[in-house]
C-alpha positions as CSV (number, residue, x, y, z in Angstrom):
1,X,142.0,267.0,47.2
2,X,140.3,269.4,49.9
3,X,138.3,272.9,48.9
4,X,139.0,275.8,51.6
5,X,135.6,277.8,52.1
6,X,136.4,281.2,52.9
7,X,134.6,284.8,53.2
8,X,134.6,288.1,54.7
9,X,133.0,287.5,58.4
10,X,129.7,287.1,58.9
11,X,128.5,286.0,55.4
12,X,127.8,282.0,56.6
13,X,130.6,280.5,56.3
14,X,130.3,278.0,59.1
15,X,126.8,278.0,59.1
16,X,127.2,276.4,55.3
17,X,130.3,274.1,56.1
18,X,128.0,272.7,59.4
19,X,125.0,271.9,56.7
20,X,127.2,270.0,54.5
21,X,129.3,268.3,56.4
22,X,126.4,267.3,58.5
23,X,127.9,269.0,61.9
24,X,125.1,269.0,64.4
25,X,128.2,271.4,66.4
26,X,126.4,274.6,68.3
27,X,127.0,277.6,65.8
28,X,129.2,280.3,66.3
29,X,128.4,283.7,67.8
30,X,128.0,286.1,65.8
31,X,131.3,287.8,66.1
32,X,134.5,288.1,63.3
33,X,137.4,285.7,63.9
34,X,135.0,282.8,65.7
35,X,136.6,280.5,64.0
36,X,140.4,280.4,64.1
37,X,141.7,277.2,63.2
38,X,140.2,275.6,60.4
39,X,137.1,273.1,60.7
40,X,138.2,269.7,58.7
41,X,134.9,267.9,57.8
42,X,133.9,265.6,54.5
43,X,131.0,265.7,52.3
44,X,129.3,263.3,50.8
45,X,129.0,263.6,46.3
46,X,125.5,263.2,45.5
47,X,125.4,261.5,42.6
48,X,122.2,259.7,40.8
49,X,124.1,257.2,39.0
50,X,124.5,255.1,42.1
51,X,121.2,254.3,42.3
52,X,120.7,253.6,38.3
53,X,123.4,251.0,39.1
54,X,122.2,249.2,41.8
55,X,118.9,248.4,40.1
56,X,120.5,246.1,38.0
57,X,123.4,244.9,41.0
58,X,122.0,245.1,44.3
59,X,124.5,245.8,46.7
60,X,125.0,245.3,50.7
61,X,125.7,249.0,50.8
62,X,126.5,252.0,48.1
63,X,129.7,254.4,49.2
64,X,129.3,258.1,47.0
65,X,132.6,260.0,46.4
66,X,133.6,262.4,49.3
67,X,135.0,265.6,49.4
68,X,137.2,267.3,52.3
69,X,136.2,270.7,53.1
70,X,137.8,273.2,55.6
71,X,136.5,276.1,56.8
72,X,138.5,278.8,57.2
73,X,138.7,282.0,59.3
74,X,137.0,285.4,57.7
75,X,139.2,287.4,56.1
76,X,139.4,291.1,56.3
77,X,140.5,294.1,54.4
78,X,144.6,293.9,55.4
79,X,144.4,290.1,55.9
80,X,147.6,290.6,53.4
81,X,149.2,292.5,55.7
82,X,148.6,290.9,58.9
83,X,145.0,292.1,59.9
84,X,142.5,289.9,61.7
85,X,145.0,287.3,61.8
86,X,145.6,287.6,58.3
87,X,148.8,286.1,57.6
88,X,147.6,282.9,59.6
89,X,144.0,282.4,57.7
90,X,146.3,282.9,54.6
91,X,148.6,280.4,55.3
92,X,145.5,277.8,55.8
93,X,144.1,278.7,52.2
94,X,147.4,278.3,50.7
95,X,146.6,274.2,51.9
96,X,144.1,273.2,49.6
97,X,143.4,272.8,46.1
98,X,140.3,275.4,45.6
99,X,138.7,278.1,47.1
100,X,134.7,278.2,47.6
101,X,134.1,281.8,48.8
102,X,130.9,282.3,49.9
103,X,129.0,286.0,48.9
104,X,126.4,287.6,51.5
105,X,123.4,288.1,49.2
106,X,121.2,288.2,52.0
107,X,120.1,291.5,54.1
108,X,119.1,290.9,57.8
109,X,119.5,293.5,60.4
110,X,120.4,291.1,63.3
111,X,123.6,289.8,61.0
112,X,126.3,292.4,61.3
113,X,128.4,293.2,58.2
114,X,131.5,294.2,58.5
115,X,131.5,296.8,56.1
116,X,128.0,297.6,57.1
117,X,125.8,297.2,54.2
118,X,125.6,294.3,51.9
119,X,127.4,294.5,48.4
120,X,128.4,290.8,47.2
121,X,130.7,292.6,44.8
122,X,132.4,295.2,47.1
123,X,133.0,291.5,49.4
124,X,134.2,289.8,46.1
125,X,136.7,292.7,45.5
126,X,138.1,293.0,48.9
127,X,138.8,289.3,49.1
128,X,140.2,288.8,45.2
129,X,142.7,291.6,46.5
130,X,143.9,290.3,49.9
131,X,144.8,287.2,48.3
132,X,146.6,289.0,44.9
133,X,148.3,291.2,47.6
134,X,149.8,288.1,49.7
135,X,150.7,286.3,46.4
136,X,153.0,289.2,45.0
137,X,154.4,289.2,48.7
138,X,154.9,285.6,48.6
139,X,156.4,286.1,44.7
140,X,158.6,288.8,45.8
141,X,159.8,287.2,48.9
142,X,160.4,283.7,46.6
143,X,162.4,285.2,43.5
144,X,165.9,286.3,44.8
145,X,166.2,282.9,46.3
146,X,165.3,281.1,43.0
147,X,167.3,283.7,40.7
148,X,170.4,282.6,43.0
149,X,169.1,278.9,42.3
150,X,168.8,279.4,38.8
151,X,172.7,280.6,38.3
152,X,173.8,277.4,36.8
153,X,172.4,275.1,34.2
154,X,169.7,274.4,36.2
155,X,167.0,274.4,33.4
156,X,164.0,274.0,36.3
157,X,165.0,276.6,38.2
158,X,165.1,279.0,35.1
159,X,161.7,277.9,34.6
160,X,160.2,278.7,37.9
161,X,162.3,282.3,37.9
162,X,160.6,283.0,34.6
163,X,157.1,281.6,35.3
164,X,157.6,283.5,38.7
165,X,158.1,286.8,37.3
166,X,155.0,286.4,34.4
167,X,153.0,285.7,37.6
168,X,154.2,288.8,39.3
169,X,153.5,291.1,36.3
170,X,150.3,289.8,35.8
171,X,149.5,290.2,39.5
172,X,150.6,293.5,39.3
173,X,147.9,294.5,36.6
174,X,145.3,293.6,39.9
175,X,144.5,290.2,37.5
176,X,144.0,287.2,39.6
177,X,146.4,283.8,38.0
178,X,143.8,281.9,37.6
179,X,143.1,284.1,34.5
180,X,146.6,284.0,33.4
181,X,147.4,281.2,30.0
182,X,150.3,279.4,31.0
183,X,151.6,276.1,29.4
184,X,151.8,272.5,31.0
185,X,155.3,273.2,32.5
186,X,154.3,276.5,33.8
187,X,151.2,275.0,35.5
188,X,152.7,272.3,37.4
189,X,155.6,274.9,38.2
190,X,152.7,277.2,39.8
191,X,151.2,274.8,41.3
192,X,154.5,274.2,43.3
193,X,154.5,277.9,44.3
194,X,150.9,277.3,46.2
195,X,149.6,280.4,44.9
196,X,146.4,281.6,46.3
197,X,145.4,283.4,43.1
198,X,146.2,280.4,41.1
199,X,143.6,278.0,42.5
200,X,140.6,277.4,40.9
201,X,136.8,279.0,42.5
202,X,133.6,278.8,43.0
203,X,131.3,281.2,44.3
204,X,128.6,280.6,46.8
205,X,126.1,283.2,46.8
206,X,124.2,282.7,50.3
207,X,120.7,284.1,49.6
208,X,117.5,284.8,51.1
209,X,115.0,282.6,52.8
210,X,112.7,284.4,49.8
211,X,115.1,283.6,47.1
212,X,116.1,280.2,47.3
213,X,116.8,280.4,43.4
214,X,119.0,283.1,44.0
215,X,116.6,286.0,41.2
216,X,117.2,289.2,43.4
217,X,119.5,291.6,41.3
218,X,122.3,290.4,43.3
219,X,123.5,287.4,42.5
220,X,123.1,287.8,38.5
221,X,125.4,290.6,39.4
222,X,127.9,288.3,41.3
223,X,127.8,285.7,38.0
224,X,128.5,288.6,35.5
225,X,131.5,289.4,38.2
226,X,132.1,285.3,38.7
227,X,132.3,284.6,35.0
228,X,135.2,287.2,33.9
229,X,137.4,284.4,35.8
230,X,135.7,281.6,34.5
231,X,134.2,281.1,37.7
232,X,130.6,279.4,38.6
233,X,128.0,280.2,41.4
234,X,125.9,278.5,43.1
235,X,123.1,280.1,44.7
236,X,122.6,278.5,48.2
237,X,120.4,279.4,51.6
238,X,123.0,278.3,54.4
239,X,119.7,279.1,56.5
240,X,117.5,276.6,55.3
241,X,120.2,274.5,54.2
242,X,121.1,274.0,57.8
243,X,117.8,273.3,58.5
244,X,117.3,270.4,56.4
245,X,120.5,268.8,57.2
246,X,119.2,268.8,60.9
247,X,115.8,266.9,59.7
248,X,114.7,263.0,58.9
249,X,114.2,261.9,55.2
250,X,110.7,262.5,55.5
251,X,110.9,266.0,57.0
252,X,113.4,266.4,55.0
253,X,111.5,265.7,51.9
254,X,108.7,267.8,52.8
255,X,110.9,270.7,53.9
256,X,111.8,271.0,50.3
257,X,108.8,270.4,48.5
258,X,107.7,273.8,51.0
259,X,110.8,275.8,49.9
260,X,110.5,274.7,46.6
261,X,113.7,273.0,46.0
262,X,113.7,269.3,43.9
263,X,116.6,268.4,46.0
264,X,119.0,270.4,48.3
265,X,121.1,273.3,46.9
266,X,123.9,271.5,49.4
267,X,123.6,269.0,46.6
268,X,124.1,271.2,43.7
269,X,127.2,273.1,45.4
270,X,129.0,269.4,46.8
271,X,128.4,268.4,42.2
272,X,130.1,272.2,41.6
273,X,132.8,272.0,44.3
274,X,134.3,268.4,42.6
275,X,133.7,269.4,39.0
276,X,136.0,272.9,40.2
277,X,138.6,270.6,41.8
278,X,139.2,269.0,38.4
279,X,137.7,265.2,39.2
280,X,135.7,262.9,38.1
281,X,133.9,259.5,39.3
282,X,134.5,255.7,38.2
283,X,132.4,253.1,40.0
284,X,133.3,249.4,41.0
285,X,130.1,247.3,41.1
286,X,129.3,243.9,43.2
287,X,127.0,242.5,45.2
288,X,129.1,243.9,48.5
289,X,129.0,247.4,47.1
290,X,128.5,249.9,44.5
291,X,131.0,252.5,45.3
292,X,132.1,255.9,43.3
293,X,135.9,256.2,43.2
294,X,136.9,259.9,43.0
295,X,140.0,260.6,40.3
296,X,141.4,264.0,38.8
297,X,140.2,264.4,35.2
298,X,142.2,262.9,32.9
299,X,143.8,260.2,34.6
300,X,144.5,256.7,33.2
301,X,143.2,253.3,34.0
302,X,146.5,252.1,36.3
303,X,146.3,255.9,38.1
304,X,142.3,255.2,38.6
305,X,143.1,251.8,40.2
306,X,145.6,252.8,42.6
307,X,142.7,254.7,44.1
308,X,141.3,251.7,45.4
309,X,145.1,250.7,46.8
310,X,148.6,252.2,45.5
311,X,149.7,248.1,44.6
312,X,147.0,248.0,42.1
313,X,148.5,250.6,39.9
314,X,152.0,248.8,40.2
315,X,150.7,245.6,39.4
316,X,147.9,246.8,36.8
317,X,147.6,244.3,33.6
318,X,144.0,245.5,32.3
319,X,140.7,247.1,32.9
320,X,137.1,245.5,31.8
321,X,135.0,248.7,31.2
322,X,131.3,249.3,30.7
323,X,129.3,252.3,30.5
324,X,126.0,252.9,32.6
325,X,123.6,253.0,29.8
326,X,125.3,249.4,28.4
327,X,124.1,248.1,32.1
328,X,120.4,249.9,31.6
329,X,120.4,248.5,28.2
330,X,121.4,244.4,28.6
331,X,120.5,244.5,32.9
332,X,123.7,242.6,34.0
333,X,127.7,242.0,33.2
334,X,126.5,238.9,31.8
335,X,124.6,240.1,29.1
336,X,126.9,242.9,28.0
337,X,129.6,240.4,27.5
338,X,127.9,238.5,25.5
339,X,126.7,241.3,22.8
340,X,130.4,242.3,23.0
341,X,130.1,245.7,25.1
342,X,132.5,244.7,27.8
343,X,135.9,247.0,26.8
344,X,139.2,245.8,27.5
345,X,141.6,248.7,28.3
346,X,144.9,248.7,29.0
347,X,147.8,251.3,30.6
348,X,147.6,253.9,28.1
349,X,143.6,254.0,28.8
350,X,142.0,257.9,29.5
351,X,138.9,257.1,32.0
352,X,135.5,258.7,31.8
353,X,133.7,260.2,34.1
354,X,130.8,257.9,35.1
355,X,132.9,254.6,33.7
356,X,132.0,251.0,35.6
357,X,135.4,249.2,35.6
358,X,136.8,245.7,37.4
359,X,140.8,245.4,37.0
360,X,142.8,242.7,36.5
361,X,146.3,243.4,38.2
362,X,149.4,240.9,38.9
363,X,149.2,240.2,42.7
């Protein structure tokens, strides 16, 4: 699963996919299309729980959940119809599973804009259109070639002619699919079409040096915008954020006692970015390592081990489960075992988020 980061130019893109991905790589001049392919990187999960674990199993070394992020090109008014590169950038969002589009809520004279002046909502429109505009181009291009396909008694192909015209319609009433109710079979039948529309969002609203919390009337104005899609934001100074990435712990640490920040916002935003993507974290616990697995929401026990290697789910019998407050509660395996805590789960198991797990599978 990988999250695209994309934006008009000039709103920080790059500056906020170096910080989290820890890229030390000179920044970009300050020019549109800089970047033109895509930056791969991963970033690391913070997650607390870790830590709870290994007070109770020390372990040689703790491995968080990672993310791949990409950061792609900024996209223009026309990118639909070939401007800027459009078509290309597109193609590259079309890739992955969600979109974090960062907002310019920040003013600074030396920063051009490419509309000249700064309106996060003007940039969220512009964007939210380019991408409706390539998928009823993509839809429109797609559906004679699937009506031809659905001619027989192809019941699949009906589907996706059906689902593709709902999509179009919709689309054509300037609403983005990700609004759009569809059932189970419709969704995975989207899903196929890689619609941009379709894909899940977050919004990054990259403030102010002076509003690290993100209070200036902007953003509140970008989650009233954010939230008629369902969408979150997460307020974020690429700025400083850069900054900190660059520093020790202990700079670090002081950094953000000065800017007033408990931890960084990177943090916050990598948390946003997976619950957006649809996963969720089980851990595997020893004295070699605590590690978070990563795992879509709502998959099963044999589907959660095949994380760790694709046999395991072939060959899964069973799953011993226990939950992080059971560890804080008896302090070791040993002891929840023996008050009767230690849940044995088998194929038809739904994991939690945050379950700690060993599996039993026929090697």
């Amino acid at each position: 699963m990988e999250a695209g980061i994309v934006g008009l130019p000039n709103v920080g893109k790059s500056t906020l996919f170096n910080a989290l991905t820890m890229s030390k790589a000179a920044q970009s001049a300050n020019y549109p299309f800089c970047t033109i392919e895509p930056n791969e990187g991963m970033v690391s999960v913070p997650d607390g729980r870790l830590q709870r674990i290994t007070k109770f199993i020390p372990p040689q070394k703790v491995i968080p959940a990672a993310l791949k992020l990409v950061d792609i090109a900024g996209i223009v008014k026309g990118a639909s119809e070939g401007q800027g590169l459009g078509n290309k950038f597109l193609s590259h969002i079309r890739e992955v599973d969600a979109i974090l589009q960062v907002v310019r809520c920040f003013d600074d004279p030396d920063v051009i804009h490419v509309a000249g002046k700064v309106d996060p909502l003007s940039d969220m429109e512009t964007i939210e259109i380019e991408l409706m505009l390539a998928d009823i181009q993509h839809l429109e291009n797609l559906i004679p070639k699937a009506e031809r396909a659905a001619k027989g008694a192809d019941k699949d192909a009906k589907l996706k002619v059906e689902v593709m015209k709902k999509c179009l319609a919709w689309l054509s009433e300037q609403k983005p699919l990700r609004t759009l109710a569809l059932d189970d079979n419709e969704k995975k039948a989207v899903k196929e079409l890689g619609l941009l529309t379709a894909k899940p969002i977050l919004y990054v609203a990259n403030v102010d040096e002076t509003d690290v919390e993100g209070k200036s009337p902007l953003v509140p104005a970008v989650r009233a915008a954010a939230a008629k899609s369902g969408a979150e934001v997460v307020p974020v100074c690429a700025k400083i954020e850069a900054e900190i990435a660059e520093l020790d712990e202990a700079d670090r640490a002081e950094m953000l006692e000065g800017a007033g920040l408990a931890e960084p916002a990177l943090a916050v935003l990598a948390r946003a970015a997976y619950k957006t993507l649809g996963l969720q974290s089980y851990f595997t616990a020893g004295e070699k390592e605590v590690r978070a697995w990563t795992i879509p929401i709502g998959a099963t026990a044999p589907q959660a081990a095949g994380v760790i290697h694709t046999d395991f789910e072939k060959g899964f019998i069973r799953a011993e489960i226990y939950s992080l407050e059971d560890l804080e509660q008896y302090k070791s395996e040993k002891e929840i075992r023996a008050a009767g805590k230690m849940r044995v789960e088998g194929k038809e198991y739904v994991m939690r988020d945050g379950d700690i797990c060993h599996f039993l599978i026929n090697k």
